[in-house]
N, C-alpha and C positions, 0 to 999 in steps of 0.2 A: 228677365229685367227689361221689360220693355218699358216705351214709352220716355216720359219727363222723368221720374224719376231712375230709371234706367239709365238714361244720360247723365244725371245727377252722379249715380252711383260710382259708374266710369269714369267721370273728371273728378271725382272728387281727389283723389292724391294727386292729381295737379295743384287742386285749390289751396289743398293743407298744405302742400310743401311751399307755393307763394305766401298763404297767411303768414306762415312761420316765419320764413326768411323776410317778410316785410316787417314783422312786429318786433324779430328779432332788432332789423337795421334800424327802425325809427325809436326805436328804446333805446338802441346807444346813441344814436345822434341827439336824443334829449339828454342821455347822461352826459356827451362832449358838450353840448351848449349849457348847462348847467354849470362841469366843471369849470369850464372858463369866466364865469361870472368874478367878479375880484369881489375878495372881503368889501365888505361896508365900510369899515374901519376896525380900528384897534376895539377890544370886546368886543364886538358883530360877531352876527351870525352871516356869510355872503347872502344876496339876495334869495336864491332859491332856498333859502333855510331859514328867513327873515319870521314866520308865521307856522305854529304846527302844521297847517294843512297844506304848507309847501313841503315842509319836512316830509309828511306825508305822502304827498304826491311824488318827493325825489325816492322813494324807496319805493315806491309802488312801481317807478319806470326803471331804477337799477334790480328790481326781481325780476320784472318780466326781460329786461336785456339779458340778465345772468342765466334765468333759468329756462325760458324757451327752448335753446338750443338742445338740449337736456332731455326736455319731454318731449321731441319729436320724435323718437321710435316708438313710445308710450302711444303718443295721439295716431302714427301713421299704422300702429299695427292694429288698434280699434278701429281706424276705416277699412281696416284689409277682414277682419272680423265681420264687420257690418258686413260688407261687399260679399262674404261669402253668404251672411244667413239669407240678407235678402235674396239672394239665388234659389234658398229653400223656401221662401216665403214668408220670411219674416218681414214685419214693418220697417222701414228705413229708420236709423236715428242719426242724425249730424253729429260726426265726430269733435265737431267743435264745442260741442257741448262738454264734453268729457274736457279739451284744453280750457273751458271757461271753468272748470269744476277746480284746475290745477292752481291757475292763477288765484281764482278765489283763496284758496287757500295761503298762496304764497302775499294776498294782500291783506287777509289777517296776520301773518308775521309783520309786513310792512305797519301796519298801525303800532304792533308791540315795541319794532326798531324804529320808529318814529316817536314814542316817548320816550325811552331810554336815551334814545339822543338830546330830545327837549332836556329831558332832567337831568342829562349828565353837563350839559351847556350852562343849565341855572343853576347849577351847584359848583361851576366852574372846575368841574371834572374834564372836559372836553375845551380844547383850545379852538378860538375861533377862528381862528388863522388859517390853520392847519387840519379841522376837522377830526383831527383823533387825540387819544386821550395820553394821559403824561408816561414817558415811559418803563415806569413800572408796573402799572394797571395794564400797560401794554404787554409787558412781558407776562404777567400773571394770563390774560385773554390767550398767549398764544400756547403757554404750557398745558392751561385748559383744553387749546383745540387739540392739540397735537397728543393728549392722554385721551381724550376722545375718540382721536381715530384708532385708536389699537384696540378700544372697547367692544365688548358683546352686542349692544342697543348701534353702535353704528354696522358692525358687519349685520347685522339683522336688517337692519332698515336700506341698506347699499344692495341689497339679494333681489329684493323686490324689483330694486331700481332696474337691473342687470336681467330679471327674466320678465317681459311684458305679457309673452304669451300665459304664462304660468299665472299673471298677475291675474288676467281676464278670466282663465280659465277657474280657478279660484272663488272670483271678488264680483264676478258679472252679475248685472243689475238688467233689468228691463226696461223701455222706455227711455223719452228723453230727461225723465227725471234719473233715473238709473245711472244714464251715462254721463250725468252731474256730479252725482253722488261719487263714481267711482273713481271722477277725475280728482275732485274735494276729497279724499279717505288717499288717495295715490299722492296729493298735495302736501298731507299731513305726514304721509312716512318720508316724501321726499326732503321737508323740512326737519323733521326728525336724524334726517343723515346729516343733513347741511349746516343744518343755523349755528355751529362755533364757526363753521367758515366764515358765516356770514360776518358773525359778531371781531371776525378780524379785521374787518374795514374797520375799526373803531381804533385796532391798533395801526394799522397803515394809513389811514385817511378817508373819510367815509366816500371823498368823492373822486378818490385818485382812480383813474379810465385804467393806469397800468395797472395797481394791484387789482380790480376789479374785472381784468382781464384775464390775469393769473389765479385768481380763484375759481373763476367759470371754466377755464380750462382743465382745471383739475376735475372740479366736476365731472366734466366730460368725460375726462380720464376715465375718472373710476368707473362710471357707467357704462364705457363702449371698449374700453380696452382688453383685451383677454388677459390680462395681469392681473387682478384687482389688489390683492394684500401686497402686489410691491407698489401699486400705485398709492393706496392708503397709507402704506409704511413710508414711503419715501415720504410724505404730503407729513408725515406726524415728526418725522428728521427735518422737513426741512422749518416745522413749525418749532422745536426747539433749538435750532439753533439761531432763528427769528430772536425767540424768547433771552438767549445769551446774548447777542449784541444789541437788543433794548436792555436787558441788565448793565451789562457793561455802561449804556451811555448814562441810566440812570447815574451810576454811582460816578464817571468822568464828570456829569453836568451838576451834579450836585443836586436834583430834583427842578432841573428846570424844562423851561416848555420843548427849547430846541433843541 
C-alpha cells in the first residue's frame, strides 16, 4: 500500500471515527436547537414542524443523531475489510460510501415518519403542544413495540445488526456502487429492527432529547452488548409497563390531551 492511496488507507479509521462522532454531535445539537424552539401557538405546529419539508428535515437529523452511533462498527469493520483486500490488491473503495448507503435508507423512513406526523397533526391525532399523540394511541404504539421485541422478524433483523463480520462476508458487493448498495440492504434490516422504537416518539414526544436519548441507547444496547434477549426483553417490559400508565392516564383524564 504505497503511496496516496496507501496513506489514505492507513488514516482512514481515524477519518471514520471523526466523521461519526462529528455527525453524530451536529445531529443532536440540531435536535437540542429544534427542541427548544416554543410552539407557535395553540393548534401550531412549533416552527421546525411549521412546513412538511421541515418535518422532514427534523427526522432526517433525529435518524442520523439516533442511529450513527449504531452503525459505526458496521462502517469501521468495512474499512478494516477494505484495508486488508487493498494489501492483496484489490481497488480501494471509501467506506463512507457504505455509511451514505445506511443513512440513505434511514431517510427513506424519515420521509414515511415525516407523513404520518403531517397526517396525524391534520387529523388532530397528534397534539401540537406536545408533539405526541393522545394517550391511548399511545398506549396501543407501545404494546405494539414491546410484542415486537419478543418477535422472530426482530431477533432475525437484531443478528445481523450484532455480527458485521458475518454481514460482509455474506452480503459483499464490489465497487463503490457495491459498498452503497450493502450500506442501503444493512439500512433496511437495520430499520426493520427498529422502526416501533422509532414510532415511540410519537408516544413520548417526537422532539423530546430525553426519550430520544433512551431509545438510541437501547439501540446500542441491543447491538453491542453480550446480552442481547435480556436487553430486548427488558426493552419490551419496559415498553408495556409504558403502555399501563398511558392507560391508566387515559381512563384518569378522561381522553384528554394532558
Amino acid at each position: 500500500m504505497d503511496g496516496a492511496v496507501g496513506q489514505l488507507v492507513r488514516r482512514e479509521r481515524l477519518i471514520l471515527v471523526v466523521l461519526l462522532v462529528m455527525l453524530t454531535a451536529l445531529s443532536w445539537l440540531g435536535m437540542a436547537r429544534m427542541a427548544a424552539q416554543a410552539p407557535s401557538g395553540v393548534g401550531r405546529l412549533p416552527p421546525c414542524c411549521a412546513t412538511f419539508p421541515l418535518t422532514f428535515w427534523m427526522w432526517v437529523v433525529m435518524m442520523a443523531g439516533m442511529m450513527t452511533p449504531s452503525v459505526a462498527p458496521m462502517v469501521l469493520t468495512h474499512a478494516a475489510l477494505v484495508r486488508r483486500r487493498v494489501s492483496l490488491g484489490k481497488p480501494y473503495v471509501a467506506s463512507g460510501l457504505f455509511l451514505s448507503g445506511y443513512l440513505g435508507a434511514w431517510t427513506g423512513f424519515s420521509l414515511l415518519a415525516a407523513l404520518a406526523e403531517w397526517g396525524m397533526h391534520h387529523s388532530s391525532l397528534l397534539d401540537p403542544e406536545t408533539l405526541r399523540v393522545r394517550p391511548l394511541a399511545g398506549a396501543v404504539v407501545l404494546v405494539c413495540a414491546g410484542a415486537f421485541q419478543l418477535s422472530a422478524v426482530k431477533d432475525r433483523c437484531l443478528s445481523q445488526c450484532r455480527a458485521p463480520l458475518g454481514y460482509f462476508l455474506t452480503e459483499w458487493r464490489e465497487g463503490r456502487w457495491g459498498a452503497f448498495l450493502m450500506g442501503l440492504r444493512h439500512g433496511w434490516s437495520c430499520i426493520g429492527c427498529c422502526w416501533l422504537l422509532m414510532a415511540l416518539l410519537f408516544a413520548a414526544g417526537v422532539m423530546s432529547l430525553w426519550w430520544g436519548a433512551a431509545i438510541t441507547a437501547l439501540v446500542i444496547a441491543e447491538k453491542l452488548l453480550p446480552w442481547p434477549r435480556v436487553v430486548v426483553w427488558s426493552g419490551a417490559l419496559l415498553c408495556f409497563a409504558g403502555a399501563g400508565v398511558l392507560l391508566v392516564r387515559a381512563v384518569v383524564q378522561e381522553g384528554t390531551w394532558n
